[in-house]
C-alpha positions as CSV (number, residue, x, y, z in Angstrom):
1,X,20.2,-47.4,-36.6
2,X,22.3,-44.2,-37.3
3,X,20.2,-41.8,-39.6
4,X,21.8,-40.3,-42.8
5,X,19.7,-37.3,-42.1
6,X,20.4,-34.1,-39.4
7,X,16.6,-33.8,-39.4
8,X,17.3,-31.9,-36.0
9,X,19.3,-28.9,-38.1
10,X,16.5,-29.4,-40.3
11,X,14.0,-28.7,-37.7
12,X,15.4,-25.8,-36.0
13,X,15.3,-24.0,-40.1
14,X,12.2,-24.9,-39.8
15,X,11.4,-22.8,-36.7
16,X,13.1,-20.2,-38.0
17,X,10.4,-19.8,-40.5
18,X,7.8,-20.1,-38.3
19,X,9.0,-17.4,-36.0
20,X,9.2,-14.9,-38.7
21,X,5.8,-16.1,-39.9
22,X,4.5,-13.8,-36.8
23,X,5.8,-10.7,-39.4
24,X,3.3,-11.0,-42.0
25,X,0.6,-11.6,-39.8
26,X,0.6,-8.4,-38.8
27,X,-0.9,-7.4,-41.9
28,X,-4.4,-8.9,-41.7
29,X,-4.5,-7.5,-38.0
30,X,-3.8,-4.1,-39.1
31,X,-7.0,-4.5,-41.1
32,X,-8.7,-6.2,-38.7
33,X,-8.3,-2.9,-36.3
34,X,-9.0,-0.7,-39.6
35,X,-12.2,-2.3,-40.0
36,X,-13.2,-3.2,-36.1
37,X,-13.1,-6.3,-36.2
38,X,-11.2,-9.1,-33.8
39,X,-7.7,-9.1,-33.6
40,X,-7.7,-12.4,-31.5
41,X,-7.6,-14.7,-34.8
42,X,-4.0,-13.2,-35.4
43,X,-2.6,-12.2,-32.0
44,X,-2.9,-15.5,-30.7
45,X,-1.7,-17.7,-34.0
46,X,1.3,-14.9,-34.4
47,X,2.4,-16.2,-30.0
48,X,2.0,-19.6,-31.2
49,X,3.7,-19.3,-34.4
50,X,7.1,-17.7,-32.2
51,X,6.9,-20.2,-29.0
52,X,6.8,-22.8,-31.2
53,X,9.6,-21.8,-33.5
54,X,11.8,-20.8,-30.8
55,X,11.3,-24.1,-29.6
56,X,12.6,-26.0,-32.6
57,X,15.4,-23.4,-32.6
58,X,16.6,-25.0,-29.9
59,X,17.1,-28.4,-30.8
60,X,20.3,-27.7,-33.1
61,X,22.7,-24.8,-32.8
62,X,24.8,-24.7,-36.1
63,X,22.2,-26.4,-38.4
64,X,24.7,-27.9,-41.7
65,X,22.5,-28.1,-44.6
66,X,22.5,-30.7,-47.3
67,X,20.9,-32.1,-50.0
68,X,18.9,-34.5,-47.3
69,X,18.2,-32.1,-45.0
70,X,17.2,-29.5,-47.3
71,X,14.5,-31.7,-48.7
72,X,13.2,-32.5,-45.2
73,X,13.2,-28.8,-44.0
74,X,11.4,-27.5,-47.3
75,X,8.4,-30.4,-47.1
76,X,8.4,-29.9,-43.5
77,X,8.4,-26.1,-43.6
78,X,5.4,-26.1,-46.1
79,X,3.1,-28.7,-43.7
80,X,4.3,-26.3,-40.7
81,X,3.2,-23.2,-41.9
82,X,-0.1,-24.7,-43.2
83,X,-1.1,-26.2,-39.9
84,X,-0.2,-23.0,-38.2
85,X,-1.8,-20.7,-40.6
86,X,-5.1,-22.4,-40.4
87,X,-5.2,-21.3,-36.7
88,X,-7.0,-18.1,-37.5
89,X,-9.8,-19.3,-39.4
90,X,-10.6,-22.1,-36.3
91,X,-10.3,-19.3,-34.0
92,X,-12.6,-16.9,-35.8
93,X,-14.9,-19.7,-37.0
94,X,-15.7,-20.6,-33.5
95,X,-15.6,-17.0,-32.4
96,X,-18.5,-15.7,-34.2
97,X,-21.5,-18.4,-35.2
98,X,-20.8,-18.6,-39.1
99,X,-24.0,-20.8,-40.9
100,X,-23.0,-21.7,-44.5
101,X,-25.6,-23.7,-45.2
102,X,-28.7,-26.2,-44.1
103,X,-26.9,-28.7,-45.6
104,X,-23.7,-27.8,-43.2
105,X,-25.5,-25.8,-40.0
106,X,-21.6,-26.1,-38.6
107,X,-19.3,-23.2,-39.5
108,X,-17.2,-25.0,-42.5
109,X,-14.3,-23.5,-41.2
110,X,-14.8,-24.2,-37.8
111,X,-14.1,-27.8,-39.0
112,X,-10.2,-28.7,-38.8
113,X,-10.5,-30.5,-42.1
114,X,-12.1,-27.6,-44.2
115,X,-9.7,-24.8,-42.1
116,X,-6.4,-27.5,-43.3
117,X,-7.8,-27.7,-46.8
118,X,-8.5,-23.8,-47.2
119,X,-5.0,-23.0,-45.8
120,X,-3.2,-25.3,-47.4
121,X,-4.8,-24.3,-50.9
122,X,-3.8,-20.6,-49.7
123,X,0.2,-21.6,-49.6
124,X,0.5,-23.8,-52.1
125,X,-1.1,-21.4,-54.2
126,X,-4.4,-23.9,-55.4
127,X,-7.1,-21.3,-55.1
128,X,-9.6,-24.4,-54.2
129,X,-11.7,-23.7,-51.7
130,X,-14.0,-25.1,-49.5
131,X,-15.9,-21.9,-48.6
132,X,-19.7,-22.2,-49.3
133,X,-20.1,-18.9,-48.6
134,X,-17.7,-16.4,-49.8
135,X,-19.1,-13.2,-48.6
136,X,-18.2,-10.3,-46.1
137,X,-21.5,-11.0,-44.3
138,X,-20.0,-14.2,-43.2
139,X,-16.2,-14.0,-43.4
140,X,-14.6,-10.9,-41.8
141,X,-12.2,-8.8,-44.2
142,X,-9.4,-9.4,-42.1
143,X,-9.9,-12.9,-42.1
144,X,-10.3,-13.1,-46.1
145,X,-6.9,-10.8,-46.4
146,X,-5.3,-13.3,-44.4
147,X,-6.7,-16.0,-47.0
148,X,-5.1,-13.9,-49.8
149,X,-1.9,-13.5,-48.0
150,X,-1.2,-16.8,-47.6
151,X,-1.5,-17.2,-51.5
152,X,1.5,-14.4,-52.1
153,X,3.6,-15.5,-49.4
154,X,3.5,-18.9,-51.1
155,X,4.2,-18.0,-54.5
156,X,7.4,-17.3,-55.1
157,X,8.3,-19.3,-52.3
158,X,8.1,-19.3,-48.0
159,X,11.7,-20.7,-47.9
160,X,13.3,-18.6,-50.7
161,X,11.8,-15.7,-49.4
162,X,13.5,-16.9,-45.9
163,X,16.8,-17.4,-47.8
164,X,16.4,-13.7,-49.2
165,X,15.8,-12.0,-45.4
166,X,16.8,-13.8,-43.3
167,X,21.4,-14.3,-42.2
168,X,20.7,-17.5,-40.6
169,X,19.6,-19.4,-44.3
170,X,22.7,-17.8,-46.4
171,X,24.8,-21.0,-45.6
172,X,22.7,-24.4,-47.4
173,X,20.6,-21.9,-49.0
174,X,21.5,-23.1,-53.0
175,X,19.9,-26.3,-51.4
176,X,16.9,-25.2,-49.8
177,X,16.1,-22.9,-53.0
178,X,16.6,-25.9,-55.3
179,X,14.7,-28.0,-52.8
180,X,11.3,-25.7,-53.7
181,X,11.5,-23.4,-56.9
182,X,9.4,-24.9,-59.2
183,X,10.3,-26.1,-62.3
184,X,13.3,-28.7,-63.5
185,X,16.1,-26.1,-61.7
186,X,16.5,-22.6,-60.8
187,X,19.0,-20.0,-62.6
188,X,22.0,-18.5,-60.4
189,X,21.2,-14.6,-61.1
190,X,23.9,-13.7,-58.8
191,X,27.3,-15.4,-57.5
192,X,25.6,-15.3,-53.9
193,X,22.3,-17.1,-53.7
194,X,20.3,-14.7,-51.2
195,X,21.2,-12.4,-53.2
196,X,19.3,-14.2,-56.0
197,X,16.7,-14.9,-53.6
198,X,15.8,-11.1,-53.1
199,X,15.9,-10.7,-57.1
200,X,13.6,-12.7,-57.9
201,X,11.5,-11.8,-54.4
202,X,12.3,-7.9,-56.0
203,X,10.3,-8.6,-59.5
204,X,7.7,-10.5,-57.6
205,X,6.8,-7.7,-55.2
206,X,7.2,-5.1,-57.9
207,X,4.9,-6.5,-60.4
208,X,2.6,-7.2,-57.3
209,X,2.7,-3.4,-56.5
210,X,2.4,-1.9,-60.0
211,X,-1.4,-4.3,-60.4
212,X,-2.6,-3.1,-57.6
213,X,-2.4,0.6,-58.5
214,X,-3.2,-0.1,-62.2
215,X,-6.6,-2.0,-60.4
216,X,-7.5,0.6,-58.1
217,X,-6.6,3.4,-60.8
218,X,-9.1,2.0,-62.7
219,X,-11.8,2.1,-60.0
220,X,-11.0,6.2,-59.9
221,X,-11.2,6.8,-63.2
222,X,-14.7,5.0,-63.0
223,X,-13.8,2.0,-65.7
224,X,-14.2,-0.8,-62.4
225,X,-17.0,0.6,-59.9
226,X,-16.5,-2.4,-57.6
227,X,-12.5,-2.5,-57.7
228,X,-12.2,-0.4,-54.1
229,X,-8.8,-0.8,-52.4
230,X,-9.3,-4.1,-51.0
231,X,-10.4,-5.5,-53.8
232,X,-7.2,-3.8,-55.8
233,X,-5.1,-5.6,-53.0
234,X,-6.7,-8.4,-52.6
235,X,-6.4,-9.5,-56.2
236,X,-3.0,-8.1,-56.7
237,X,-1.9,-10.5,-53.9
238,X,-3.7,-13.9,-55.8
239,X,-2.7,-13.1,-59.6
240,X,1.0,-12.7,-58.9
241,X,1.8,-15.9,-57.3
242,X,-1.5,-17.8,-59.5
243,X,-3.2,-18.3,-56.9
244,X,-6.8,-17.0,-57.6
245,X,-8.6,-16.9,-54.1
246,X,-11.0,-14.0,-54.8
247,X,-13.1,-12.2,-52.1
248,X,-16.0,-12.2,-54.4
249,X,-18.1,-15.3,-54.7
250,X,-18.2,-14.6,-58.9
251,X,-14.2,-14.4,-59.0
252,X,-13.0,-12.1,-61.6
253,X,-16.9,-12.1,-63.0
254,X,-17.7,-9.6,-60.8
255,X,-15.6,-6.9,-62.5
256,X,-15.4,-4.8,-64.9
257,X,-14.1,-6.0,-68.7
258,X,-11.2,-3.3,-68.2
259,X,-10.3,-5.0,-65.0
260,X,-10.3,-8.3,-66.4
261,X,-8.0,-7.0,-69.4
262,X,-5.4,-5.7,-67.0
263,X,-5.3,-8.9,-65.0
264,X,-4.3,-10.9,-68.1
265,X,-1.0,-9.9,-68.4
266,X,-0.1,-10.0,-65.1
267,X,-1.0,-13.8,-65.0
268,X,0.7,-13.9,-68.5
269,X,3.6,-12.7,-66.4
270,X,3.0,-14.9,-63.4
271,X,3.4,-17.8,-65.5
272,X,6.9,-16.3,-66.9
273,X,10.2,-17.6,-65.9
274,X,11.1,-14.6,-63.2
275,X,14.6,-14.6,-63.4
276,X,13.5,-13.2,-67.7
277,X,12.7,-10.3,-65.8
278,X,16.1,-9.8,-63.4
279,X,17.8,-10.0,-67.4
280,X,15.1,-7.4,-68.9
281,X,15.6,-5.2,-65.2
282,X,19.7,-5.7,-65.9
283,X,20.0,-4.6,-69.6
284,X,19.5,-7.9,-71.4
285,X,15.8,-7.6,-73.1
286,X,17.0,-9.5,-75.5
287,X,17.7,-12.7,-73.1
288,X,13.4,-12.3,-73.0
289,X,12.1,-12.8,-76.7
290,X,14.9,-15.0,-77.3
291,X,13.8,-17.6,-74.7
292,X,12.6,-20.8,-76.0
293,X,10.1,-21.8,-73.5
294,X,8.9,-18.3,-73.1
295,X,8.6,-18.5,-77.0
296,X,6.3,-21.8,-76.6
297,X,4.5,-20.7,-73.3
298,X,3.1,-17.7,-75.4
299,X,2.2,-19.6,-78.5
300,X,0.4,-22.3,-76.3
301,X,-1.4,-19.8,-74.9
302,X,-1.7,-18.0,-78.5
303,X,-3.1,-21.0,-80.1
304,X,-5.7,-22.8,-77.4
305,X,-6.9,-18.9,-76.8
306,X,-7.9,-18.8,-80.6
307,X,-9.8,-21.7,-81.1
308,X,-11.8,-21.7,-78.2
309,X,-12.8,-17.7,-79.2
310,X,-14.0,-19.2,-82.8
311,X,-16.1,-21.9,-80.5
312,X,-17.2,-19.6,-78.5
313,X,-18.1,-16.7,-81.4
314,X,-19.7,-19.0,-83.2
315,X,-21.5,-20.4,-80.4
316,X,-20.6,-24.0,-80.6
317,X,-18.8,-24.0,-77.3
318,X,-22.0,-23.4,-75.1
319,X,-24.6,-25.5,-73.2
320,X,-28.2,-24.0,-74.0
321,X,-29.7,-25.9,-71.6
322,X,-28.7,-27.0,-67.9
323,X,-26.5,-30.8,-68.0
324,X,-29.1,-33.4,-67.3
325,X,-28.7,-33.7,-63.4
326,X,-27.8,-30.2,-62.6
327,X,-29.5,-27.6,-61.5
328,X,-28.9,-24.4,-63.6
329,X,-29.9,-20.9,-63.6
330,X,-31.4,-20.9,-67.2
331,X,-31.1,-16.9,-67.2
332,X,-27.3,-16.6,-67.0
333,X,-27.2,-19.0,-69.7
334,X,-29.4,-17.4,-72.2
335,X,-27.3,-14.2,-71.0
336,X,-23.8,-15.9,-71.6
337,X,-25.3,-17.3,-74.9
338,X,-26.5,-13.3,-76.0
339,X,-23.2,-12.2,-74.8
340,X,-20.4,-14.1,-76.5
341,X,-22.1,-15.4,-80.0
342,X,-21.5,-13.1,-82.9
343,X,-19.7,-10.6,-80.4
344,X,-15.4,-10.1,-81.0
345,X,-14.4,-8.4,-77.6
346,X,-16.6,-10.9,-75.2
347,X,-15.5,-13.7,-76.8
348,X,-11.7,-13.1,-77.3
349,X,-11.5,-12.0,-73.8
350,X,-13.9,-14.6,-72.3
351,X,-11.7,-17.6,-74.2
352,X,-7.7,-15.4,-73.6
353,X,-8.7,-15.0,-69.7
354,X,-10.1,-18.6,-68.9
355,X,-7.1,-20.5,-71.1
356,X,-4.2,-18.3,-69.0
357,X,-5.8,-18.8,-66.0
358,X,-5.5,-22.2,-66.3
359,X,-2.7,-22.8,-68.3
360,X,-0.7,-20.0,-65.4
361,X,-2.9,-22.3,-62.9
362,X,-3.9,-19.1,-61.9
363,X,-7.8,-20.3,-61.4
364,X,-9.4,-17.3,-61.8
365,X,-12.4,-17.6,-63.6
366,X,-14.6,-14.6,-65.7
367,X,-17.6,-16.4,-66.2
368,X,-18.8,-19.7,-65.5
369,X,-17.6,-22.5,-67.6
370,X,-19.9,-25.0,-66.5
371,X,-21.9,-23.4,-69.2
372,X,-19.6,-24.2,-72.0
373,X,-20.1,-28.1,-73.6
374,X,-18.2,-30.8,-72.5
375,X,-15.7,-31.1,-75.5
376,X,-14.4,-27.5,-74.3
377,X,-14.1,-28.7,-71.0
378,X,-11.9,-31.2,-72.1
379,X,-10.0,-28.9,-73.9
380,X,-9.7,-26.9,-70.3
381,X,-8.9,-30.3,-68.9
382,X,-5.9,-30.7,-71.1
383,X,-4.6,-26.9,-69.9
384,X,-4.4,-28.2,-66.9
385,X,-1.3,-30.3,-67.4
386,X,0.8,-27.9,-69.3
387,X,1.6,-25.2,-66.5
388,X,3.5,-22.1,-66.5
389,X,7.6,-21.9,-67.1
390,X,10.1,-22.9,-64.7
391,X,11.2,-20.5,-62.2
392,X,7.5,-18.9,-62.1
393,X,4.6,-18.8,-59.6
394,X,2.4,-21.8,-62.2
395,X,2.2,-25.2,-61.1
396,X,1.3,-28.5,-63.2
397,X,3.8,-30.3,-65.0
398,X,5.7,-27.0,-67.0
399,X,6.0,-25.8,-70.4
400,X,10.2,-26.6,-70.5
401,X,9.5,-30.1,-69.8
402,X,7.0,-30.9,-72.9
403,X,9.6,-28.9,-74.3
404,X,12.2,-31.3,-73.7
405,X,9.9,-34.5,-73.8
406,X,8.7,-33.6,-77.5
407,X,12.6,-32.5,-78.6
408,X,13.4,-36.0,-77.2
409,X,10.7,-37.9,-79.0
410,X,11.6,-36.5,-82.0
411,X,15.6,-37.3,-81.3
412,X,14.3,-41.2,-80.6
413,X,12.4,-41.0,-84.4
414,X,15.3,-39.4,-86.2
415,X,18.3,-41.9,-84.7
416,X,15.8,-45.2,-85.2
417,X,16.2,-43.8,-88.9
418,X,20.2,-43.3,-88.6
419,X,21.8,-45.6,-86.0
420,X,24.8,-44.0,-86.5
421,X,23.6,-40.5,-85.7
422,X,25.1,-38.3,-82.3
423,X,22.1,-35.3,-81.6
424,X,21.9,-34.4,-78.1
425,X,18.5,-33.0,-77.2
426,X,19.4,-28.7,-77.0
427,X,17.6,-26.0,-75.2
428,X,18.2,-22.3,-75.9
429,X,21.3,-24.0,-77.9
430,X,22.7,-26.0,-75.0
431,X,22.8,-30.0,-75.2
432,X,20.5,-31.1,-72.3
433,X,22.1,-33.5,-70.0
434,X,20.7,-37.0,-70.2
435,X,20.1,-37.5,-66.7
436,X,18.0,-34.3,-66.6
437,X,15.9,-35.8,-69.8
438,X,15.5,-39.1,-67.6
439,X,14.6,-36.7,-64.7
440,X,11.5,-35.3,-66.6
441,X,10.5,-38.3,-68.1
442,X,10.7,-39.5,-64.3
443,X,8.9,-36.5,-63.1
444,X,5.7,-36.6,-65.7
445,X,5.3,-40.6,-65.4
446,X,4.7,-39.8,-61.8
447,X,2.4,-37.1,-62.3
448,X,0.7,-38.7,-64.8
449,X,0.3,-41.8,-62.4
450,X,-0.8,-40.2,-59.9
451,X,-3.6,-38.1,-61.4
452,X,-5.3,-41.7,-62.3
453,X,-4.9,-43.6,-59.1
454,X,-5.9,-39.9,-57.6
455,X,-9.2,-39.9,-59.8
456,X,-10.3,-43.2,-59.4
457,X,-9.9,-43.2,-55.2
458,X,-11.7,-40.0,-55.3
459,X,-14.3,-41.4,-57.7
460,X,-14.9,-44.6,-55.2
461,X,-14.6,-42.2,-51.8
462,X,-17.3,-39.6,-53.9
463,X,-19.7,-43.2,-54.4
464,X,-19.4,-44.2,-51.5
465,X,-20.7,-40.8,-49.8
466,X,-23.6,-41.0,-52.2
467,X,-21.8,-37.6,-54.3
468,X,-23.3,-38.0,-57.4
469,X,-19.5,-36.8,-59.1
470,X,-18.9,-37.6,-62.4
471,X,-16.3,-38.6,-64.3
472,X,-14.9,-35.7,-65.4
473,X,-15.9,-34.3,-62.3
474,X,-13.3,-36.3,-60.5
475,X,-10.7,-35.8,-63.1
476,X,-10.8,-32.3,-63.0
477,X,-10.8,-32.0,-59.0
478,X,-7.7,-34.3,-59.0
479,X,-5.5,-32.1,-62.0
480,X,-6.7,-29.0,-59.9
481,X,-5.3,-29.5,-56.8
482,X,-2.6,-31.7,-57.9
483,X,-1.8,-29.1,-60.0
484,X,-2.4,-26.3,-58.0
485,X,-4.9,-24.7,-60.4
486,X,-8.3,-24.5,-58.1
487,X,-11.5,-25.0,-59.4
488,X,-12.3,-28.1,-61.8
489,X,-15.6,-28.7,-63.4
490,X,-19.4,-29.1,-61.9
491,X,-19.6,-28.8,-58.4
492,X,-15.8,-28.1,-58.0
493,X,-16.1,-25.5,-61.0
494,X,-14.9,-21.7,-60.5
495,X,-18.3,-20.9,-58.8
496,X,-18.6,-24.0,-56.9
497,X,-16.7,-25.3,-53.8
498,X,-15.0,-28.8,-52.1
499,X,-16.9,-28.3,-49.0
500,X,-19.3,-31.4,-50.3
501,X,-16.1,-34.1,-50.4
502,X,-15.8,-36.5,-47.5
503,X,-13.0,-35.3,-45.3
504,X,-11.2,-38.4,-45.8
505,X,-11.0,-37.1,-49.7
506,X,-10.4,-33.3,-48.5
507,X,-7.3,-34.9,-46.4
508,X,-6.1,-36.7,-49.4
509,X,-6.1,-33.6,-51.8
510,X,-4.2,-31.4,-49.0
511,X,-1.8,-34.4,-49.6
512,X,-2.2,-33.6,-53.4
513,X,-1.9,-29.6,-53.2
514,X,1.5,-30.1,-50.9
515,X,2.9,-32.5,-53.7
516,X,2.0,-30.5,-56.5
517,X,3.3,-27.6,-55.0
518,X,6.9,-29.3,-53.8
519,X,6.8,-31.4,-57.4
520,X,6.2,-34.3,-56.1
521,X,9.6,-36.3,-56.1
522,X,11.0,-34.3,-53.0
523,X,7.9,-35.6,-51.4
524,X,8.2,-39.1,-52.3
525,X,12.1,-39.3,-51.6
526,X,11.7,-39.2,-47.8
527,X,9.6,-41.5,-47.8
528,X,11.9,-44.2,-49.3
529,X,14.4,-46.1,-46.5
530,X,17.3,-45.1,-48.9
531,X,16.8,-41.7,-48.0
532,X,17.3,-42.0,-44.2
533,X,19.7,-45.2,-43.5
534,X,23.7,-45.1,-43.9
């Protein structure tokens, strides 16, 4: 059987990627000498990464990229790269005798389940983890920058960021780019496509650079004591593409309120349609408070962030004692309690930072949220869905396309009424094409499917270990890495970890984060006999 598919030209792309991945990785080992520590994690994964590329090089020599075969090399790229980057946390995990827990004697990275998951989270930008211990007594600061990195290179995008630098992905690059940007389709900037590529990489790494020095600024001026230069760049290299990996075990809670105000915005702006800020850069502000779903993204975010601060002012919102079954420091919620009721500032910040974290699937977290009651979980939950705009670093389903589906609904009501009635469904005054409208509806069916099929096999796989996970337990660790938000609720929540799943369930939601991240459909395509026969 002849395939439709060059998967060979697809491959050697692919290698292409991987042998430039060596570039990056020279990062984390120039903190690893900074700080002493091993360079072998790095020096050995960055030789593997450009034998291995070179390799696939070699199996096509003019790669011609289509539609096909730019789906293939995109899914394939992202597996590649995840299996490759977890190589320096096996390496390092063996290296040096890492004990999490009693519970888990073994180094939990050490296992190649946990070092899969953790990497995988890092590129698709989850910010799930599965580290029991996140500390620098038992994970080296090389080794945690590494864990950030992989969160930026993966925001805006491995392959469009290949497209941007890199000669060899100019030709097929339109289809690659469409292949991965998130969101229902990305917006030509320029008449050449790498050079809209290094636009959009442009705002990314300049909005990356500016939070950083606004971070660390403010541990100078003595406003965030604990925000030292790591920390600045660590966190500057998890808000911009949402990811949230944090080298402190508290998240965000560990800093300052000033630092947690000055993160906001820049996962306000995360969750913003990038190419809003090549118009603002180019003369065209206007282009930016004119925008429909950026109009939407901000009242959604405007609206859910004001009724959870009345909840949470008036107290209503909090647990005063531990959930029946979990153990609870009763301290930190007496002091959560003290903190947010009756007080403005705490509870306006508390309620703005959780609801963009999660609505940017950013997953930062600056306080617990185990501690509020379940009905304001549920209102978390239902963040979860929405997502940030097209063309941004979010994940989850996307602000345009409820957009759309509710300006469709509304279309069905009005032409039930009139029969006789022509109104095409418009965005930014421009008639949406119908096969686009069927496209979303396609799109959010299958997400929506697959978050309950996900939730109940996780459910059964969590019984069957003896887990003890609830409901909304389950629900919430399926929309968080399916939707590449992070932490869920109970053990999964911001301060807890996966490390307790089976790794048959860990497997599945590596699956779930590499969907979530590709959107799902370019996943599912290649695995239809359409897709690969003449």
């Amino acid at each position: 059987m002849k395939l439709r598919v060059d998967y060979k030209a697809s491959l050697r792309l692919v290698g292409t990627v991987l042998k430039y991945l060596a570039v990056p990785l020279c990062f984390p080992l120039v903190v690893a000498l900074y700080y002493g520590e091993s360079v072998l994690p790095f020096v050995v994964t960055m030789a593997v990464t450009v034998l291995v590329g070179i390799g696939l090089e070699r199996l096509a020599d003019e790669p011609d990229i289509g539609a096909r075969e730019g789906f293939l090399m995109v899914a394939t790229t992202w597996f590649a790269v995840t299996l490759v980057g977890a190589i320096p946390f096996l390496i390092e995990a063996h290296g040096v005798p890492f004990v999490t827990s009693a519970i888990h004697p073994e180094s939990t990275l050490g296992n190649p389940v946990n070092a899969l998951f953790e990497t995988m989270s890092g590129f698709t930008t989850t910010g799930a983890t599965v580290l029991g211990d996140i500390s620098f007594e038992s994970h080296t600061r090389s080794i945690m920058m590494w864990r950030q990195l992989t969160q930026w290179l993966g925001g805006m995008g491995i392959v469009v960021l290949a497209v941007a630098i890199l000669p060899e992905l100019s030709v097929g690059g339109a289809q690659l780019m469409d292949a991965e940007a998130p969101g229902p389709g990305i917006e030509k900037l320029t008449p050449r496509i790498a050079e809209t590529a290094r636009a959009l990489w442009g705002a990314y790494l300049g909005l990356t650079v500016l939070e950083i020095v606004l971070l660390y600024s403010l541990h100078v001026t003595g406003n965030a004591p604990n925000m030292d230069v790591y920390n600045a760049i660590a966190h500057g290299l998890t808000t911009m593409p949402t990811g949230g990996f944090s080298p402190e075990a508290r998240s965000i809670e560990a800093f300052s309120a000033a630092a947690q105000w000055v993160i906001i915005p820049f996962m306000v702006a995360a969750g913003t349609n990038f190419a809003l800020f090549w118009h603002v850069l180019t003369g065209e502000p206007k282009r930016l408070v004119r925008d429909t779903e950026f109009k939407s993204y901000l009242g959604i975010i405007g609206v859910i962030s004001a009724i959870l601060a009345a909840v949470l002012f008036l107290g209503d919102g909090l647990v005063s004692v531990a959930p029946a079954g979990e153990t609870y420091d009763q301290f930190y919620l007496e002091g959560v309690r003290t903190a947010l009721i009756g007080n403005v500032e705490p509870s306006l910040r508390q309620s703005i930072f959780q609801v963009v974290s999660i609505v940017t699937t950013t997953g930062y977290a600056s306080m617990d949220f185990n501690a509020w009651s379940a009905p304001t979980q549920y209102g978390l939950l239902f963040a979860m869905f929405i997502g940030g705009s097209a063309g941004s670093t979010g994940g989850a389903i996307k602000i345009v396309r409820w957009y759309v589906i509710l300006k469709s609904l509304r279309r069905e009501l009005f032409t039930t009424a009139h029969p006789e009635a022509i109104r095409p469904v418009r965005l930014a005054g421009r008639a949406v094409d119908e096969r686009a409208i069927r496209g979303i509806y396609a799109f959010t069916l299958l997400y929506l499917v697959l978050f309950f099929v996900s939730t109940g096999l996780l459910h059964l796989d969590a019984a069957r270990i003896d887990l003890g996970l609830s409901v909304l337990e389950s629900m919430s660790a399926v929309a968080a890495t399916l939707g590449n938000v992070g932490p869920g609720f109970g053990i999964v929540g911001p301060m807890g970890s996966y490390l307790d799943f089976s790794n048959s369930s860990k497997l599945y939601m590596v699956i779930l984060m590499w969907m979530g991240r590709l959107e799902i459909l370019p996943v599912f395509v290649l695995f239809t006999p359409e897709y690969w026969r003449r």
